[in-house]
C-alpha positions in Angstrom: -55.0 -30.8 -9.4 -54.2 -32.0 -12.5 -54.0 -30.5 -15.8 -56.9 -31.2 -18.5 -55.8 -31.8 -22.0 -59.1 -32.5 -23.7 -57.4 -33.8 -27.1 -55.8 -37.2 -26.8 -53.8 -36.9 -29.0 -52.1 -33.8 -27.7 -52.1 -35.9 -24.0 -50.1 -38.8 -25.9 -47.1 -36.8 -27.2 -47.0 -35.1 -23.8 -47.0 -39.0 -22.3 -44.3 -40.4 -24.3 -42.3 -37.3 -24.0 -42.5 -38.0 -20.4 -44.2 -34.7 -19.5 -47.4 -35.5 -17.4 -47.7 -36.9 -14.2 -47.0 -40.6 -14.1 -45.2 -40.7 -17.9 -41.9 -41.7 -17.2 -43.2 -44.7 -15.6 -41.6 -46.8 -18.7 -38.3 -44.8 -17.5 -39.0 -45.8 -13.8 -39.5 -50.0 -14.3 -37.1 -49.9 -17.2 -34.2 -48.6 -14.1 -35.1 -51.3 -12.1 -35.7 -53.6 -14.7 -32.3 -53.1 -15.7 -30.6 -54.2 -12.3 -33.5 -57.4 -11.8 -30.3 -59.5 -11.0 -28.9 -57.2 -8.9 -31.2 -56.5 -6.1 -33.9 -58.3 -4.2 -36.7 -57.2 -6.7 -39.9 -59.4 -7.5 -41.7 -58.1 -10.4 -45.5 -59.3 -10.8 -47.2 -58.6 -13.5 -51.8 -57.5 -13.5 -52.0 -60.1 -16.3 -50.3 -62.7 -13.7 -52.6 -61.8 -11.0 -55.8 -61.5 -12.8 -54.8 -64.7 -14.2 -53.9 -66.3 -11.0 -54.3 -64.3 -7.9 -53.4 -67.4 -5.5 -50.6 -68.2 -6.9 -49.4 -64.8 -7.1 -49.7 -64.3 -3.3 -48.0 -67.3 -3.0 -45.2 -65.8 -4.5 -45.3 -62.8 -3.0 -45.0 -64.8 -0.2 -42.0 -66.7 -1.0 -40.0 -63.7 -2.1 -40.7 -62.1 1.6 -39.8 -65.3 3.5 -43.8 -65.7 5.4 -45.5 -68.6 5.6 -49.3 -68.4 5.7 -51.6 -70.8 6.7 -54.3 -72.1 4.0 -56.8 -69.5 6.0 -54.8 -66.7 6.2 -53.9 -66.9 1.8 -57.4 -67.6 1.0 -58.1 -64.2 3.0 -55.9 -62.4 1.4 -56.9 -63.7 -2.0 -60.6 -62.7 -1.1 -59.4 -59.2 -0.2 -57.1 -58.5 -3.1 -59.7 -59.5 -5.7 -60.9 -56.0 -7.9 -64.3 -56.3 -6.5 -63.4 -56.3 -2.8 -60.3 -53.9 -3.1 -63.0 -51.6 -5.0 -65.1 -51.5 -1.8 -62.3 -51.1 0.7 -62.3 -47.3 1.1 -58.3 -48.1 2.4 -57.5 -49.2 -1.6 -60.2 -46.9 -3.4 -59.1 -43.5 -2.5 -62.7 -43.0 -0.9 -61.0 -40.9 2.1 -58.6 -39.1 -0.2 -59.1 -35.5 0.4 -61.4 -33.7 -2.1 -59.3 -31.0 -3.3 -56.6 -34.1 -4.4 -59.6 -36.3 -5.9 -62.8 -35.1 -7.4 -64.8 -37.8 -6.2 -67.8 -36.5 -8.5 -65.7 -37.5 -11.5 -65.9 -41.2 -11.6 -63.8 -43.8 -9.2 -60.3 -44.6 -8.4 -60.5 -48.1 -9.2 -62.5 -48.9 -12.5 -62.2 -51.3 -15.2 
């Protein structure tokens, strides 16, 4: 589905230049970025989670207004970790339709 560009180089001008799919993501956060103050907008960085995943739940929680019991957070820190969300064919792309994901290429989530 996606166009191959088998020199990096050549992929990297198209990137910053904002014409493959995904590019203008610094475009995209840098929009909302912009209006942080304005809105209701929590932004969470990977390095925060990786570093911390309970405490970034917790703040996810506190942003939404729910309260969790002890049980219910330290769930859904065990199912938000890499390993288990690589497993769970609902975050893993596993039931994406072939013709959108060739499976026989290598994984959705990989590190």
């Amino acid at each position: 589905m996606l166009e191959k560009i088998p020199d990096f180089n050549v992929f990297m001008e198209r990137f910053l230049a904002g014409k493959v799919l995904g590019s203008a993501w610094f475009d995209h956060v840098s929009g909302w970025y912009n209006h942080a103050n304005d809105f209701n907008i929590l932004f969470l960085t990977y390095e925060e989670m990786k570093k911390d995943l309970r405490s970034a739940v917790l703040k996810i929680c506190n942003f939404i207004g729910k309260q969790l019991s002890e049980e219910e957070i330290e769930s859904v820190v065990r199912q938000a970790t890499f390993e288990n969300m690589q497993k769970d064919p609902r975050a893993n792309y596993e039931n994406m339709p072939d013709e959108i994901a060739d499976k026989g290429k290598g994984k959705f989530l990989r590190k």
